[in-house]
N, C-alpha and C positions, 0 to 999 in steps of 0.2 A: 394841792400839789406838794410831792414834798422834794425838799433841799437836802443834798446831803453835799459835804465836805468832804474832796479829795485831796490826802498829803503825800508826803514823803521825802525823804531824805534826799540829797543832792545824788544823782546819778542810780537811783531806786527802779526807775522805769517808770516814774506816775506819768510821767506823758505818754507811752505804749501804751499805759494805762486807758491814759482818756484817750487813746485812739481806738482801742478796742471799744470801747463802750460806746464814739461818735458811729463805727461801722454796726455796732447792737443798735443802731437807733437812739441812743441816748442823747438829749443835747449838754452837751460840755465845754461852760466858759472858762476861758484860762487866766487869769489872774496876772498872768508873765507878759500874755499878746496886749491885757491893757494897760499892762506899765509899759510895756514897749510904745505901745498909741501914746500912753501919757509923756512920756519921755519926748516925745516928737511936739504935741502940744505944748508942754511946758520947757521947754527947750529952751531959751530966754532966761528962767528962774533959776533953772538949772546951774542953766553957764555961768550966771550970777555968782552964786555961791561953789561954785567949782570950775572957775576959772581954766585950771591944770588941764583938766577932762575936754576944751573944748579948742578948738583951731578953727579962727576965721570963722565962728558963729557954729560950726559943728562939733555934732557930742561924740566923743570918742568911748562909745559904752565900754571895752576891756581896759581903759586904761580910769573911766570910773570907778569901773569894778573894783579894781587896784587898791582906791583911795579907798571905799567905805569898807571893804574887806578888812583894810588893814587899821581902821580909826572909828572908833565904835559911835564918837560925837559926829563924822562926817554921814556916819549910817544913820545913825537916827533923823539927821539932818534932809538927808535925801530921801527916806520914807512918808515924814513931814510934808512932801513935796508930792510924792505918789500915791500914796495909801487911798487919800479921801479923793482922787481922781479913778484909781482904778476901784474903790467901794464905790462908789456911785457909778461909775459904768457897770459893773455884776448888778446890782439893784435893778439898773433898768432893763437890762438884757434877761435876768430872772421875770421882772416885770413882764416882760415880753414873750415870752414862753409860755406864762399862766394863761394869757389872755389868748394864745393859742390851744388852750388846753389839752397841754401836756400833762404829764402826771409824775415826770421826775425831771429834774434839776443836778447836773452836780457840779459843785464851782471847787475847779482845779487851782489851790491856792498852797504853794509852796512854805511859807510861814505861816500856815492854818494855826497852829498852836501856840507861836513864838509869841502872836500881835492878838492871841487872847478869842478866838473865832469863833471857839468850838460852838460855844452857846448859843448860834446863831443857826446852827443846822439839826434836823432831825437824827442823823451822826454822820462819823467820818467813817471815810476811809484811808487805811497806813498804809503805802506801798513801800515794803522794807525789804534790804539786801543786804547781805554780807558786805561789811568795808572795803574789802580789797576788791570784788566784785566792782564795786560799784567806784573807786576810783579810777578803776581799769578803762569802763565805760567813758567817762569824763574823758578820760586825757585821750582815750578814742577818737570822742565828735568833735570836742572843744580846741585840743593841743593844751589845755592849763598844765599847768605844772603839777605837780607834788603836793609842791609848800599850798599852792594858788587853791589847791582840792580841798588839805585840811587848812586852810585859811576859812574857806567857802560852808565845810560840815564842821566847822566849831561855831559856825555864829550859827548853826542851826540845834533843836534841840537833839539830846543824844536820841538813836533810835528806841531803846529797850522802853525808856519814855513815851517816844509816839504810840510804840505798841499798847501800854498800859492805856493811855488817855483813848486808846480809839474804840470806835465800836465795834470795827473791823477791820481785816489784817490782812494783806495779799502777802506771800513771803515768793521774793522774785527772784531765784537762787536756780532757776532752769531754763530750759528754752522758750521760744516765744512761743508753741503750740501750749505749752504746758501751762505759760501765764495767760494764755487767750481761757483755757479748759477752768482756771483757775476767777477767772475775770467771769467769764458767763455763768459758772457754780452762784459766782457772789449776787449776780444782777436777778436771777431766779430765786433765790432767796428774800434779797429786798421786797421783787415783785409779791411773792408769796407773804408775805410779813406785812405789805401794804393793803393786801386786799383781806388779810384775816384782820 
């Protein structure tokens, strides 16, 4: 089976991303829905060490975001907490896919390159966009702010970076027909590249 690594930049598309590829048939775990699971599980630890973030035992994830955004020891802090919960849920959810025999894997992980990944997949994929593009998007779905956007794309790495490091590059700079024609070009190619 093989595994490949899905990135990309905050507000990039790599999530229309992995949704094209779930409607191609591809199984695609998100990295974000098991911090999210983990965040609810370790909720408790959490609140522990981030008091601020929590009211009457509840975690107020945008006003977390706030703290580790803007305090690099609070971020490292709260990854410490999530990482080895949502690495071992992809382990076993990958686990679980072989053993259906599948034949591709791709795990949607927003800081693929930051926390050192790449080495672990047969390669990635970079879903990159123009800045302005892609802040536009954000303050779209989310409401963040400005400052809240490039607070969020400086702690990630710069794109021209992603591009170098990956094996391959969607650039998502048009409409959705074009990134879907763009998405299936790349999934046909894997396939072809897997069976030669």
């Amino acid at each position: 089976m093989q595994v490949i690594g899905l990135t990309g930049s905050i507000g990039s598309g790599k999530s229309t991303v992995a949704q094209i590829l779930r409607e191609l048939g591809v199984t695609v775990l998100d990295a974000d829905a098991f911090a999210r699971e983990g965040a609810g599980v370790l909720r408790e630890a959490i609140c522990r060490r981030f008091p601020e973030a929590c009211a009457g035992g509840e975690l107020d994830r945008r006003r977390l975001g706030q703290i580790v955004f803007a305090d690099p020891e609070a971020k490292r802090d709260l990854e410490a907490l999530l990482h080895p919960y949502v690495r071992a849920r992809m382990a076993e959810a990958t686990r679980q896919a072989e053993e259906r025999g599948e034949s591709l894997v791709v795990q949607d992980i927003p800081l693929l390159f930051e926390t050192g990944r790449e080495r672990d997949f047969a390669g990635v994929l970079a879903v990159l966009a123009p800045t302005e593009l892609r802040r536009e998007r954000v303050q779209a779905r989310s409401g963040l702010s400005a400052a809240e956007f490039a607070a969020r794309d400086a702690n990630q790495l710069p794109q021209e970076e992603k591009a170098r490091r990956a094996t391959w590059v969607i650039w998502n700079d048009r409409d959705l027909a074009a990134l879907r024609a763009r998405v299936q070009g790349w999934l046909e190619e894997v396939r072809r590249e897997a069976r030669a």
